[in-house]
LUMDRENKOL-336361 format. One record per residue (C-alpha): residue number from 1; residue in three letters; chain; x negated, z negated, y negated. Coordinates in steps of 0.001 Angstrom, whole numbers. Last residue first. Layout:
# LUMDRENKOL-336361
NUM	ala	A	X	Z	Y
...
END
This chain:
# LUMDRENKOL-336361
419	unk	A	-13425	-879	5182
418	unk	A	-13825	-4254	7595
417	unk	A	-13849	-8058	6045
416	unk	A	-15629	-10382	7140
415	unk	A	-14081	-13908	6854
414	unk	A	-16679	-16396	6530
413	unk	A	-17419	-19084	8399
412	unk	A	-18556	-23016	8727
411	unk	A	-18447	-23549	4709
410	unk	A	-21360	-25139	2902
409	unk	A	-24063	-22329	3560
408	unk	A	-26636	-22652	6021
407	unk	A	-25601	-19864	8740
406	unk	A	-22509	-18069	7502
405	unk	A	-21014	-17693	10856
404	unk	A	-18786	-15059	11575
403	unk	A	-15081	-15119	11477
402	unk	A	-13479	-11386	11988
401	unk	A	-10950	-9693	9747
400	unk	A	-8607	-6958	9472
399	unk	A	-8305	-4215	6150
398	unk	A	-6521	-1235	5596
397	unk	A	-8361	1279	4122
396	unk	A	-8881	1738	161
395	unk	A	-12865	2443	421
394	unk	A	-11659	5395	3383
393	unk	A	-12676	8644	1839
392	unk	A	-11760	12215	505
391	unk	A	-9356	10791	-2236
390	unk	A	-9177	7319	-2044
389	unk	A	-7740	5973	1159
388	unk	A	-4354	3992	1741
387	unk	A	-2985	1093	2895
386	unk	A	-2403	-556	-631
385	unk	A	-863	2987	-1945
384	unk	A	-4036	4582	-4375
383	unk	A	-4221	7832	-2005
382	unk	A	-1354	8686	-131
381	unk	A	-1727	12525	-980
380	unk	A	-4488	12343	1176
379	unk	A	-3595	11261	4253
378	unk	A	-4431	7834	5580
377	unk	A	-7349	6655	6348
376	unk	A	-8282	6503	10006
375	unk	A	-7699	3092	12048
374	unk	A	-10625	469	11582
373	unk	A	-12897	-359	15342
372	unk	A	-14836	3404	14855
371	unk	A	-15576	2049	11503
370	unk	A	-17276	-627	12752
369	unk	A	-19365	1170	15711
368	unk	A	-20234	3951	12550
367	unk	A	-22188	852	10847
366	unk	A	-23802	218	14185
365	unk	A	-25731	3727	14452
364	unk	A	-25993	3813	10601
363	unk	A	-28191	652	10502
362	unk	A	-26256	-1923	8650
361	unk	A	-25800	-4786	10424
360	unk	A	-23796	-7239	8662
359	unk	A	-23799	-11043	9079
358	unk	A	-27364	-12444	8773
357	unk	A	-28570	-9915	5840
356	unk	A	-24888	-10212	4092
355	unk	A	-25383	-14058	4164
354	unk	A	-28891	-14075	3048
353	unk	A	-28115	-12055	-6
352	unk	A	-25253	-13911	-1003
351	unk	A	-27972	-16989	-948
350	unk	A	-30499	-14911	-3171
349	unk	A	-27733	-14162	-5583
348	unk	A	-27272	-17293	-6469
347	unk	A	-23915	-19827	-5694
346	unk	A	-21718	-20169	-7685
345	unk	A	-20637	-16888	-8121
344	unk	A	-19398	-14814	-10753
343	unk	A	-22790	-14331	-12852
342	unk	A	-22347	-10354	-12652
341	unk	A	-22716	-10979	-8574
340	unk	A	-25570	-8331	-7522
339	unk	A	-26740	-7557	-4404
338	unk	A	-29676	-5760	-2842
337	unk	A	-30634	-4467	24
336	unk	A	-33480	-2856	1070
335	unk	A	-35117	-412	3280
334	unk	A	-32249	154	5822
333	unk	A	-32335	-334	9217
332	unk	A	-32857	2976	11508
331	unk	A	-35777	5261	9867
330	unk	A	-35478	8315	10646
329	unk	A	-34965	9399	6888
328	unk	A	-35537	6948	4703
327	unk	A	-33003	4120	3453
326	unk	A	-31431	2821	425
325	unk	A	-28211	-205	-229
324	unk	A	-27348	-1341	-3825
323	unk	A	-24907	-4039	-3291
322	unk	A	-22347	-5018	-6804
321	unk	A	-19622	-7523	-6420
320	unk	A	-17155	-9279	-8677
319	unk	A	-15319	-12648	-8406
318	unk	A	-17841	-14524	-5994
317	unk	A	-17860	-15809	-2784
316	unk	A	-14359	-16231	-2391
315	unk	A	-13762	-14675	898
314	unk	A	-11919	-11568	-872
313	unk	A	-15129	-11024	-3221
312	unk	A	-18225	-11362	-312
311	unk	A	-16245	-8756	2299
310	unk	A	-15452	-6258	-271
309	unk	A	-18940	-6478	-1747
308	unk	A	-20037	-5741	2182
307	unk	A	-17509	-3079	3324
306	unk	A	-18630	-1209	299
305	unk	A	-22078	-1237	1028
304	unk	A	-21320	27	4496
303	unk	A	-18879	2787	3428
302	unk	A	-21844	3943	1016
301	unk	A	-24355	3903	4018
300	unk	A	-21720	5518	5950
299	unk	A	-21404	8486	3296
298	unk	A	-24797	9388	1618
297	unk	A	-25984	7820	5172
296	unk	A	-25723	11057	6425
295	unk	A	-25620	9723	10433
294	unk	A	-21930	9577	9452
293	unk	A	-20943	12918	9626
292	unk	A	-21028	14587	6345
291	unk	A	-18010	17269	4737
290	unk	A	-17036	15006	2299
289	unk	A	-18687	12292	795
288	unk	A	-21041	12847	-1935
287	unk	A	-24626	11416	-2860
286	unk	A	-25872	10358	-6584
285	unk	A	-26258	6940	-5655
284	unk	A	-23831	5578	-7921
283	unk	A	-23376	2086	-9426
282	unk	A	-20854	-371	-10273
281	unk	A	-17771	792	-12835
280	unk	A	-17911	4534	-13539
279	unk	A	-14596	5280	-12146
278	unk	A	-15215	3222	-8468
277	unk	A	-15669	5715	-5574
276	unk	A	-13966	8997	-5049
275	unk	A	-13442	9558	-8729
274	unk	A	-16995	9124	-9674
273	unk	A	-17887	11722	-6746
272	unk	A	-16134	14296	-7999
271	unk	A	-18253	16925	-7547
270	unk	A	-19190	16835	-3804
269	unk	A	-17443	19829	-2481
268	unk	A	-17288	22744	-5104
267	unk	A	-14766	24280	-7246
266	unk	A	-14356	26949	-9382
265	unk	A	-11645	26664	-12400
264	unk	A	-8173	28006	-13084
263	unk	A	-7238	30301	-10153
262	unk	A	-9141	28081	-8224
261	unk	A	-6820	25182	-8816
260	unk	A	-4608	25872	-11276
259	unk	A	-3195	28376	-14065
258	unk	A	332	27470	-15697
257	unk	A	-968	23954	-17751
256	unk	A	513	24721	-21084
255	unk	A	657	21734	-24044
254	unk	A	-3066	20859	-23645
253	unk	A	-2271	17559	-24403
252	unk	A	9	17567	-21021
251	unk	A	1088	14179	-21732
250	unk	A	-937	12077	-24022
249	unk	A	462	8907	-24200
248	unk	A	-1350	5909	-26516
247	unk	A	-438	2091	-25815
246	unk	A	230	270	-28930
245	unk	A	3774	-419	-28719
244	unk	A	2826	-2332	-25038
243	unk	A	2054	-1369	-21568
242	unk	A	10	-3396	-19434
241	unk	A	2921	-5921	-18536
240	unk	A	5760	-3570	-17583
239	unk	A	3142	-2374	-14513
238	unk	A	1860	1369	-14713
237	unk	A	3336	3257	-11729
236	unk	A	7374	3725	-12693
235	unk	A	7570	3804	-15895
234	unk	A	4088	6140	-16540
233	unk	A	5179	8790	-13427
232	unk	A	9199	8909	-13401
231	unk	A	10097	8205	-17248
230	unk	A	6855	9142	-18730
229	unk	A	6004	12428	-17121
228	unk	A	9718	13562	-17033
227	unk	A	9632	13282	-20868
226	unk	A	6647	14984	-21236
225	unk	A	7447	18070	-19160
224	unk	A	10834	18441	-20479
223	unk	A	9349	18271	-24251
222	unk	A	7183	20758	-22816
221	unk	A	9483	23253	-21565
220	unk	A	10301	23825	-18332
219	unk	A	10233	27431	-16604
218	unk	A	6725	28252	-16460
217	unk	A	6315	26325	-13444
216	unk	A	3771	23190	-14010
215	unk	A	-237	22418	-13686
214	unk	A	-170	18845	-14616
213	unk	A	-2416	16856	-17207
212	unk	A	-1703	13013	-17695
211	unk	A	-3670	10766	-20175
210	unk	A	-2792	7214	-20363
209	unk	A	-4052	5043	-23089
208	unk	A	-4619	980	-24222
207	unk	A	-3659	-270	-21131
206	unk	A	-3661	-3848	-21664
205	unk	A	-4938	-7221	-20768
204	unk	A	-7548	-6807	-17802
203	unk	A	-9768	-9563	-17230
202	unk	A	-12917	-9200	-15541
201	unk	A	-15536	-11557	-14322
200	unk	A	-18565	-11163	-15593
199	unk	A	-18023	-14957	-17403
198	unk	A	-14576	-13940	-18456
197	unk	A	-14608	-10524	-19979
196	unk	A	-11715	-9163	-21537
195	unk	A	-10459	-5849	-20560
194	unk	A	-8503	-2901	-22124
193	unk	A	-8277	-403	-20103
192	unk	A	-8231	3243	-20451
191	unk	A	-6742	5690	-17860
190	unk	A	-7086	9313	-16805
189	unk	A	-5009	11872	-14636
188	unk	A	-5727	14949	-13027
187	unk	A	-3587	17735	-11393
186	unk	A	-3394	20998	-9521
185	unk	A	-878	21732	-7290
184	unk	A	2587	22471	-8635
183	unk	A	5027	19803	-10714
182	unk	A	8553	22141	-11935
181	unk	A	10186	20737	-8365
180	unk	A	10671	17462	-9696
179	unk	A	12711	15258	-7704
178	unk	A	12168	18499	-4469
177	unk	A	10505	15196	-2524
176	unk	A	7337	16833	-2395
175	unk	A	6787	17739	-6235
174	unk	A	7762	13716	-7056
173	unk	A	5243	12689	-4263
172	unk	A	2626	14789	-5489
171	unk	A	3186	13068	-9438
170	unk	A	3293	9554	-7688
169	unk	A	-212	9986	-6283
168	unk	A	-1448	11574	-9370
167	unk	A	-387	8887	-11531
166	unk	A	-1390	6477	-8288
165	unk	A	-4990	7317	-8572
164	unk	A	-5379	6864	-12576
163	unk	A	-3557	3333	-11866
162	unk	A	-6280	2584	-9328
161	unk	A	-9430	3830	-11036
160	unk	A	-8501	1738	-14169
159	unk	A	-7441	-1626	-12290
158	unk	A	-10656	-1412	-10683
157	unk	A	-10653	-1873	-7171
156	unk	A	-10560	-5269	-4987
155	unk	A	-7410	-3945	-3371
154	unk	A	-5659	-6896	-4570
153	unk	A	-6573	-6141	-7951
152	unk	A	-8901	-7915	-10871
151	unk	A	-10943	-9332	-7503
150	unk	A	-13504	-7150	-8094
149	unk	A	-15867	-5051	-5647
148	unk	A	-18770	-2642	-6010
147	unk	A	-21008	-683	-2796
146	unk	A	-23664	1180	-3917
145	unk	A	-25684	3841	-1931
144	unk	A	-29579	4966	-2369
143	unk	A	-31051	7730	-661
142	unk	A	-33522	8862	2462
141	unk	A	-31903	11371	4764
140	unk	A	-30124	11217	8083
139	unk	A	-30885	7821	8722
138	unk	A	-32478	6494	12147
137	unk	A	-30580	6283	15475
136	unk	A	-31250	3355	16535
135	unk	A	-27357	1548	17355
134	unk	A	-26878	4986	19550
133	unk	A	-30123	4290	21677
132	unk	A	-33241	6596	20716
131	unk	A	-35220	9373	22200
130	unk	A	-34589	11503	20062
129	unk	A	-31976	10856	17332
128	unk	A	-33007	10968	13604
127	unk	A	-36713	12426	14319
126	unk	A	-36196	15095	16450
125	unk	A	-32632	15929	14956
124	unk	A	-33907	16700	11361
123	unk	A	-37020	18974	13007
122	unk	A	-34140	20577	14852
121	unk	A	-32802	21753	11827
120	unk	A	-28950	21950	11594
119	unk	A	-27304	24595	13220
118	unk	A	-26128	27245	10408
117	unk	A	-22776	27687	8577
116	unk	A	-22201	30522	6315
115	unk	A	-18446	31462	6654
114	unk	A	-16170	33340	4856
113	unk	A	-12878	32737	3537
112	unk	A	-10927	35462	1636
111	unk	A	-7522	34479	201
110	unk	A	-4377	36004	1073
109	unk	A	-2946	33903	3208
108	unk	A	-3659	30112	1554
107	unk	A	-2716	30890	-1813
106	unk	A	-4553	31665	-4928
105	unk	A	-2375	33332	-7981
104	unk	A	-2837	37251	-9007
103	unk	A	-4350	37643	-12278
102	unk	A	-3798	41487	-13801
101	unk	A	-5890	42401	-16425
100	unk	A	-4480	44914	-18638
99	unk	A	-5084	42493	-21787
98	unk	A	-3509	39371	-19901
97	unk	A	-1244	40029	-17045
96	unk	A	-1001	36259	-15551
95	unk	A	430	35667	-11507
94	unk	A	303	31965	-11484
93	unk	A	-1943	30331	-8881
92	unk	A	1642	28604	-7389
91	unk	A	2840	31982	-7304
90	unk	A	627	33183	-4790
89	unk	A	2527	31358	-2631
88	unk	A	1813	28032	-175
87	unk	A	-984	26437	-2033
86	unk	A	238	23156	-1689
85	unk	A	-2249	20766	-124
84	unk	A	-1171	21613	2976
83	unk	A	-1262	25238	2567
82	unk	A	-5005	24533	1527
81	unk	A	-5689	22588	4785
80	unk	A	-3843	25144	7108
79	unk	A	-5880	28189	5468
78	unk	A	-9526	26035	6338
77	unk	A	-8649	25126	9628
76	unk	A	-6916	28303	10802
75	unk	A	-10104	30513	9463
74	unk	A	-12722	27639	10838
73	unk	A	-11376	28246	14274
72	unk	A	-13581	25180	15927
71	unk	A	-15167	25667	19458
70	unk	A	-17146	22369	20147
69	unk	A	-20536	22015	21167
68	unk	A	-21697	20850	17843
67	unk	A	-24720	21385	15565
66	unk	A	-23602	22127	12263
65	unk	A	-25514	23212	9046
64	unk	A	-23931	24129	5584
63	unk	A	-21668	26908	3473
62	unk	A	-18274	27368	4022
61	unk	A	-17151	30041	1491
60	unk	A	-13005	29703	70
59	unk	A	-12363	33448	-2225
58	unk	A	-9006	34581	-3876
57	unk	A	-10235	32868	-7016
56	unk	A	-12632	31016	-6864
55	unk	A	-13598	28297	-4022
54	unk	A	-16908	26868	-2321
53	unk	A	-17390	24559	466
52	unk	A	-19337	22581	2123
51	unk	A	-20235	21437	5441
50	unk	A	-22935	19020	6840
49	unk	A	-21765	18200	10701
48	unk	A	-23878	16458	13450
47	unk	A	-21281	16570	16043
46	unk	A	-21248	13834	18514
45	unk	A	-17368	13412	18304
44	unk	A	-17168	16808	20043
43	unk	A	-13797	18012	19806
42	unk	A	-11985	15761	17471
41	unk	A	-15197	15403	15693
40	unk	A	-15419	19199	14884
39	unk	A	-12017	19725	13607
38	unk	A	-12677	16451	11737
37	unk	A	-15473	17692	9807
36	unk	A	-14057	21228	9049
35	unk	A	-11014	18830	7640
34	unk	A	-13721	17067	5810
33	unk	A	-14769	20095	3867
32	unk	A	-11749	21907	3365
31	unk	A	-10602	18362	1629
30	unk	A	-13587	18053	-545
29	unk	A	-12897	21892	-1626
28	unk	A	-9281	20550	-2494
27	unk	A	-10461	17949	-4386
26	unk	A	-12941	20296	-6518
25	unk	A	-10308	23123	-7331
24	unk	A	-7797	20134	-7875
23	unk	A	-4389	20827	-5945
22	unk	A	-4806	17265	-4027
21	unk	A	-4576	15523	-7640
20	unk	A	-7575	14456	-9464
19	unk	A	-8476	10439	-11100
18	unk	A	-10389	9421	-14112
17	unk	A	-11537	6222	-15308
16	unk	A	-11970	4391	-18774
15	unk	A	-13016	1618	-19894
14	unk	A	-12525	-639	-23548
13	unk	A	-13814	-3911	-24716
12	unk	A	-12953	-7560	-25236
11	unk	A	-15394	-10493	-25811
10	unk	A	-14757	-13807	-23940
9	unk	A	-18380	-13584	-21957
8	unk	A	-20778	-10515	-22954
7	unk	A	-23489	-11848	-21621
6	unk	A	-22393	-12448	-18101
5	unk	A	-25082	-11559	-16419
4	unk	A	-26350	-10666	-12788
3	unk	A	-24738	-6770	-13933
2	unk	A	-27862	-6759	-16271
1	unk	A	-26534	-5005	-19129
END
């Protein structure tokens, strides 16, 4: 459907969007990854960092390029991050003896981690950042980013994305606080909406089901499980009025959850990039997050676009937001832009785009100015509060405004609105 139109106008239909707790093989590699990142920054905030990272069982590799003049232990950083997330004992892996195979659990001092990080090509560096001014330094890479808003939630996010975020989020706090000691690492969470669509603008009426898997202790059962799961994780973070005799539960459908994280599954930095942007709604460049300073315009150039459809739905401009931003490697100011208003707006698309050409600059050097200006995102197992990131990113920061002009448009200024 072209996202300009609003063809299918009063009809209902269903989405669905998935979310991953902190103990997630994936999320936690995403994690490793930016907390190399930030190790690096803190010390040289001119380091050109691309790290990721690889866990199985008993094993975290770094693999990537850095060019940095700091001094980072990479063992301290990586075995802090994955105690942090919860990985504290080997008995949060599960210890399983299965057919004289013994399965010890993954925890933050016994696992391996080795490193494979090179400097990054000079060839890259020559043509990104010699010779030029910090607002002309050209793209990392060439690629395509997407930016979507909607005004269905304060936080201009999806309704599905968000509720799947705060399962998890709510889940982590309960295993923090000692409520529900049973809840270990690894999680993941899904939610389907039923919306109606006004005009490409979007409704949301119901939610039609909630899916909730948890790795637990072996010593609950899984009526226990289930019933906790509703009464302090459904009750409490899906709102009175989207739940109804209809809705469909499945808690723990698998009916064990004992082996997590790596133990359970390998993960890799960069998979999980629906659930670190908008749950299938809008577009997707393809490109990760984690691990990339921001001359990889997979992340600021995603940031930017962001910032922008934020910026046009909370000043009123239209109800829903879609900008498609690309660039080339070297190359300082982007290629095109492009934005989309799913027939919300009333005024055309070649107006919005006028405004967002005259009032954001989007060349990495000055998008990474902005973001300097917004306070860091909050930690992880925040993510889907108001003031809070999404997992591995900063789309859910806290916002503050400036007035800009909006050149030949009816109104004398717009509120812009930062990440």
């Amino acid at each position: 459907m072209n996202p300009s139109k609003g063809k299918r106008s009063g009809k209902t239909f269903l989405f669905t969007s998935e979310s991953v707790g902190e103990g997630h093989s994936d999320k936690m590699c995403d994690q490793i990854s930016d907390a190399v990142l930030d190790a690096y920054l803190s010390q040289d905030p001119d380091s050109k960092v691309a790290c990721e990272c690889v866990a199985k069982t008993g094993m975290i590799l770094l693999v990537g390029e850095v060019t940095s003049k700091a001094i980072v232990d990479l063992q301290s950083v990586v075995r802090d991050t994955i105690k942090k997330i919860g990985y504290d004992d080997s008995s949060k892996g599960i210890t399983w003896l299965t057919h004289s195979w013994t399965f010890a659990g993954f925890d933050y001092k016994t696992c391996n981690v080795l490193v494979a990080l090179e400097p990054q090509a000079e060839e890259i560096s020559d043509c990104v950042f010699e010779g030029r001014d910090q607002e002309d330094i050209g793209a990392g890479d060439q690629g395509l980013m997407f930016g979507y808003a909607t005004d269905e939630t304060e936080e201009c996010m999806p309704l599905t994305l968000l509720l799947a975020h705060k399962l998890n989020h709510r889940m982590r706090e309960l295993s923090l606080n000692g409520e529900c000691p049973w809840i270990l690492p690894d999680s993941k969470s899904q939610v389907t909406v039923e919306y109606r669509d006004s005009e490409g603008a979007l409704e949301p009426l119901r939610v039609h089901t909630v899916v909730i898997s948890v790795q637990h202790s072996p010593d609950i059962t899984l009526q226990e499980i289930r019933h906790n799961l509703m009464e302090k994780v459904v009750k409490v973070v899906v709102p009175v009025k989207y739940l109804d005799e209809k809705t469909i539960y499945h808690l723990l459908p698998s009916g064990k959850f004992l082996m997590g994280g790596p133990q359970g599954d390998a993960g890799l930095t960069g998979r999980k990039i629906i659930v670190d942007t908008y749950g299938g709604w809008g577009g997707h460049g393809g490109g990760a997050f984690s691990g990339k300073d921001y001359s990889k315009v997979d992340r600021s150039g995603a940031y930017a676009a962001r910032w922008v459809a934020k910026s046009l739905v909370k000043a009123g401009l239209c109800k829903r937001a879609l900008v498609q931003i690309s660039y080339a490697i070297g190359v300082s100011h982007p290629l095109s832009i492009t934005v989309f208003h799913y027939g919300t707006s009333d005024r055309d698309e070649d107006e919005l785009l006028q405004i967002v050409k005259k009032n954001f600059d989007l060349r990495p050097g000055v998008i990474v100015r902005y973001m300097k200006s917004v306070p860091p995102p909050q930690p992880h197992h925040r993510a889907g509060t108001k003031a809070a990131d999404l997992p591995g990113h900063g789309l859910l920061r806290s916002l503050w405004k400036r007035r800009v002009s909006m050149g030949t448009t009816k109104e004398t200024s717009l509120y812009i609105l930062h990440l």
